[in-house]
N, C-alpha and C positions, 0 to 999 in steps of 0.2 A: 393498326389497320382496322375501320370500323366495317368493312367488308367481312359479313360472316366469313365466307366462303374464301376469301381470300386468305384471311389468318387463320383458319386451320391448315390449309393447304402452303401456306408458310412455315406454321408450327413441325409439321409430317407430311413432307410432300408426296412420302411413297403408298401412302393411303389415297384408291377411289372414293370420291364423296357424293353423297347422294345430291342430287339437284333441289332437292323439296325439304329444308328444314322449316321446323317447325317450333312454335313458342309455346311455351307453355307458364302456367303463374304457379308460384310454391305457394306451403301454406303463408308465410310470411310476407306474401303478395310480390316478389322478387319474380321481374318476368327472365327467363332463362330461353335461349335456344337451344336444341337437339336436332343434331345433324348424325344422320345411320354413317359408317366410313366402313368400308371394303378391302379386301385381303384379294386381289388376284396377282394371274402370271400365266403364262405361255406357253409350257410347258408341263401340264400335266399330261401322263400318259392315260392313250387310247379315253381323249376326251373331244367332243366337237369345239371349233373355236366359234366366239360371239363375237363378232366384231372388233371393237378395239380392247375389249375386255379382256380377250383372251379364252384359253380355254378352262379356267379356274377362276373362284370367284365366292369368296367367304363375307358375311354380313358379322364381322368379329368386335368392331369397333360402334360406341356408342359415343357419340359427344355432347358435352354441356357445354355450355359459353353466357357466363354470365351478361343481359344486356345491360348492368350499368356499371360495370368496372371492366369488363371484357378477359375476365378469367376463364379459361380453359380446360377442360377437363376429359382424359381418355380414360374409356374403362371397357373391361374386355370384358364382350360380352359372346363370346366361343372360346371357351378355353382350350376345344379339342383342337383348333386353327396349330396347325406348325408353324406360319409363317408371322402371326401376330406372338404367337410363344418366344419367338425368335428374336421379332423385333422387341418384347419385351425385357430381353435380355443385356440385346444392346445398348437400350438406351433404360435403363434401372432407375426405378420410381416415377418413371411417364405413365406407364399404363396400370391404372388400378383395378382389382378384382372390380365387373359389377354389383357384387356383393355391399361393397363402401358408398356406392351412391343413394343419394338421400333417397329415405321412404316416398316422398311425394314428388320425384321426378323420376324415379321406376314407375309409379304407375300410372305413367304418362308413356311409356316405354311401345313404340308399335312396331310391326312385322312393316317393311319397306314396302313401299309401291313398286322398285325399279327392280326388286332382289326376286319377286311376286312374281310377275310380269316376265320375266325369265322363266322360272319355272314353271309358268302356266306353260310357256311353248314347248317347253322339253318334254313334258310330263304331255302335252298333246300326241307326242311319236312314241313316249315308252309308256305306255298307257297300256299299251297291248305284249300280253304276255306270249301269245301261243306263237312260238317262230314262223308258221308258215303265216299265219297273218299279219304278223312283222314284216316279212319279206316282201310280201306284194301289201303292203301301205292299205289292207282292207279297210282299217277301221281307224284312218288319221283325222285326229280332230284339230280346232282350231279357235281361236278368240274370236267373236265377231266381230261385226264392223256395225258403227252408228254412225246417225248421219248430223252432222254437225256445221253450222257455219258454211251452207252451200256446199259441202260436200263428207264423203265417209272417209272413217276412220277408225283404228283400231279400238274398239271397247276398253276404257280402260279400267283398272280393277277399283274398286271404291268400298271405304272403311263404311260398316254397320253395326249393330246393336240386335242381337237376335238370341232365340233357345234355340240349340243346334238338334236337332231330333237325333233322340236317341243314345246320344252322347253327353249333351250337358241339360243340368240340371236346374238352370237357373241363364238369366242372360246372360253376353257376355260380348267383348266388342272383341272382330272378327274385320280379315277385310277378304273381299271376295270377287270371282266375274265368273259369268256364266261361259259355257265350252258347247260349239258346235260343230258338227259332219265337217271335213272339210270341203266337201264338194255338193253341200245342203243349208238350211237356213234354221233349221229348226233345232232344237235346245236338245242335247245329248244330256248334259251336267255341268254341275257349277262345283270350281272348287273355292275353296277357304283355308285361311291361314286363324289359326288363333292368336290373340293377341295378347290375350290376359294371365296371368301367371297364376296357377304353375305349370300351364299350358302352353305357354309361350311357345312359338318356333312349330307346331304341333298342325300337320297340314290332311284335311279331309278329303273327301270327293263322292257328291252324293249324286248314283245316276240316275237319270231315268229310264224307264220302260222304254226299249225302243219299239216295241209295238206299239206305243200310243205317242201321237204325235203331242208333243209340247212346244208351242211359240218359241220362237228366239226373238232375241232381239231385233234382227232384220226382217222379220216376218209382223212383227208388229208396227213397226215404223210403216213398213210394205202399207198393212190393212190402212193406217191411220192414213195415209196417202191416198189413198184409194176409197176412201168417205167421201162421200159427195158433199157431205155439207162443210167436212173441213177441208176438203180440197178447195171449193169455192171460197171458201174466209181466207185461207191462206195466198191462194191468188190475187185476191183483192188488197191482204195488207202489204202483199211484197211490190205493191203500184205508188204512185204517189211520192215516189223519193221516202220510203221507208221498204224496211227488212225485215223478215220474219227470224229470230234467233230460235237456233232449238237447243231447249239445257238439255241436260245428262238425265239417257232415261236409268230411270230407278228399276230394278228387278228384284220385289222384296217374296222371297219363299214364304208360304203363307201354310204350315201344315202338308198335305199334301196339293196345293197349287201354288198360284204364284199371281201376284197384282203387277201390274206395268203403272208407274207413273212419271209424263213427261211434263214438263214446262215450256210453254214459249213465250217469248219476250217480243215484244219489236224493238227498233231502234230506230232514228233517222237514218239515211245513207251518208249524210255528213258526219257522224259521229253521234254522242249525247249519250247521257244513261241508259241504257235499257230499263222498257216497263215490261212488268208483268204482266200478259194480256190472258193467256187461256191456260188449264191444266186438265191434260189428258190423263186419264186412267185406260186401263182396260183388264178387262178381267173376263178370262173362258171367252166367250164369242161376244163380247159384249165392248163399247168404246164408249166412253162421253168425252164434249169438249166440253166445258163450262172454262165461267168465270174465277170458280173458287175449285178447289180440290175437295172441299166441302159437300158444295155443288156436283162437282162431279162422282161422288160417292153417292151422294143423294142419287141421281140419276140413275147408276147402273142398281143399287143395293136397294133404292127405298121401298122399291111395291116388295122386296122380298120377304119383308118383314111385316106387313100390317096383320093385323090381329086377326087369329083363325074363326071361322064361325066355329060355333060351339052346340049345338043339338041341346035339350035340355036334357036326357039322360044322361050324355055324355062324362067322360070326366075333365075336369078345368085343364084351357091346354097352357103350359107356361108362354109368356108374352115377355122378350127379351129387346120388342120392340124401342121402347124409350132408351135404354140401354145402347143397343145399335145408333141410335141417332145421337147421342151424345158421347160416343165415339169419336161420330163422322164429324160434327161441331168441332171438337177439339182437336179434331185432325190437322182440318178447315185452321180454322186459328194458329195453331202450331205452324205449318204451313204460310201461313202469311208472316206470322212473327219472322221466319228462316227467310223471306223473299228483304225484311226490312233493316236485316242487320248486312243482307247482302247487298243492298243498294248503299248501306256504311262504311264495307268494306269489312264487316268486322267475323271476319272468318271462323273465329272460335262461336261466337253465337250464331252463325248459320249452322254449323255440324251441329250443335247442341240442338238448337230446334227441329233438322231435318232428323237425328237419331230419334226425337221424339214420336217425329210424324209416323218413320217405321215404325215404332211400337205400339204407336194405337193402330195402324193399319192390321198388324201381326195379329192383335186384339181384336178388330172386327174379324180379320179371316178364323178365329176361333168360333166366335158369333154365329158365325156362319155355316158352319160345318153341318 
């Protein structure tokens, strides 16, 4: 069966599979899939049920599948799982320690979107510790919602490339979404999963101040709607037998703030590729639409940096200006390469570009400080 999903689900029917497997190339240029496989059941006690999940629900199972012989491969990657212990019992020499798998498809190894995504909700209601605020639901949070394809939907979590303040020392890929009020718009915290070992499995949650309000996701989409001059462009491109696309806003934590950047596309109403037409930013009270992301960095950043007058007594002030701007260039650039491999369809060089795009952003938000 050349149906990923098919023939593992063949191979171990009694494993959930994740919907979203992914390719990856080894070093000997052999592309491979990895599909996450799941341990649930129904009865665990004094547990809530998820849907058709159940009330239990282990991320224990890692898969490979060779794409060009279509060899199969389980490895357990929870060893504390009772239930994959078990089935590893039954069926003897299926399931191999994660430990056996090759060096260069571990560290391709990532924390689940579907497994995530879960615990972002649970972790929205047990977030609060004190019982009496438990009890009357003071302080429930929630995933936002973005607006997408004429209409909202839930935020969904998205893999990044960041220094985790305070905790790590160096980059690291993480996947993350941000958490707000549930009966508010504005950004509470964002949590993260780590991805990279020996950290693996390893989940944070950085709040903020709720005395200072910090944008959500809803509340920025909100402002940008509410621009007179992009409200106007936008009403005029959704005319004409074309559609205005909104991609996935980006929320990259920048030290102590946070950059927003969005994409829109149009498209015909008959169908066709989407073109890249404008890229929003914003940042603190500030929004640009331009044509580039470049552009739009320009806009909000550029008089922030021009050269300080200097007195002649004074002493010489450091000028990080050129610096800044070739940042924003390379942002720019980055950023379009990620739009050209996504009109290819070539997905692995979209994330590679757009993780770059976050790191020089991360990089001016230093700049900046």
């Amino acid at each position: 069966n050349r149906q990923i999903l098919e023939r593992v689900n063949k191979a171990m029917p009694f494993l959930i599979y994740d919907r979203d497997p992914y390719m990856v190339i080894t070093e000997n240029g052999r592309l491979v899939w990895m599909i996450d496989g799941y341990t649930t059941a129904n009865s665990y006690p004094y547990s809530a049920t998820l849907s058709e999940l159940g009330n239990y629900i282990r991320n224990s199972v890692k898969v490979t599948i060779d794409a060009y012989n279509g060899t199969v491969s389980f490895y357990i990657a929870d060893s504390t799982d009772p239930l994959i212990n078990a089935y590893s019992r039954i069926f003897p020499g299926v399931f191999k320690p994660v430990s056996l798998m090759p060096t260069d498809l571990r560290s391709h190894i990532r924390y689940p979107q579907a497994l995530f995504t879960i615990q972002a909700k649970v972790y929205s209601l047990y977030h609060m510790t004190d019982p009496q605020v438990f009890y009357n639901k003071e302080d429930l949070w929630k995933i936002p919602e973005s607006f997408s394809e004429g209409a909202t939907e839930t935020m969904m979590p998205y893999y990044t490339i960041m220094k985790l303040a305070e905790v790590g020392k160096t980059e690291e890929f993480i996947l993350m979404v941000p958490l707000s009020p549930a009966k508010k718009e504005n950004m509470i915290a964002w949590l993260a999963a780590r991805c990279d070992e020996p950290n693996y499995g390893k989940m944070l949650v950085f709040d903020f101040p709720k005395q200072n309000l910090v944008y959500g996701p809803e509340q920025i989409e909100s402002r940008i709607n509410q621009d007179p001059e992009i409200s106007k462009t936008l009403t005029l491109w959704n005319q004409g037998g074309s559609r205005v696309i909104w991609g996935s806003l980006l929320v990259i934590p920048v030290e102590q703030s946070l950059i927003y950047v969005q994409p829109l596309y149009i498209a015909a109403q008959s169908g066709g590729v989407p073109e890249l037409k404008r890229v929003i930013v914003s940042y603190g009270n500030s929004i640009a639409m331009e044509e580039t992301l470049e552009k739009s960095l320009n806009t909000i950043f550029g008089k922030t940096f021009e050269p300080l007058a200097q007195e002649a007594s004074s002493q010489p002030v450091p000028n990080n200006s050129s610096d800044v701007k070739s940042l924003i260039s390379e942002a720019g650039h980055q950023f379009e390469s990620a739009q050209e491999e996504l009109k290819r369809g070539n997905w692995a060089g979209y994330g590679n570009a757009m993780q770059k795009v976050e790191q020089l952003l991360k990089d001016l938000g230093n700049k900046i400080k």
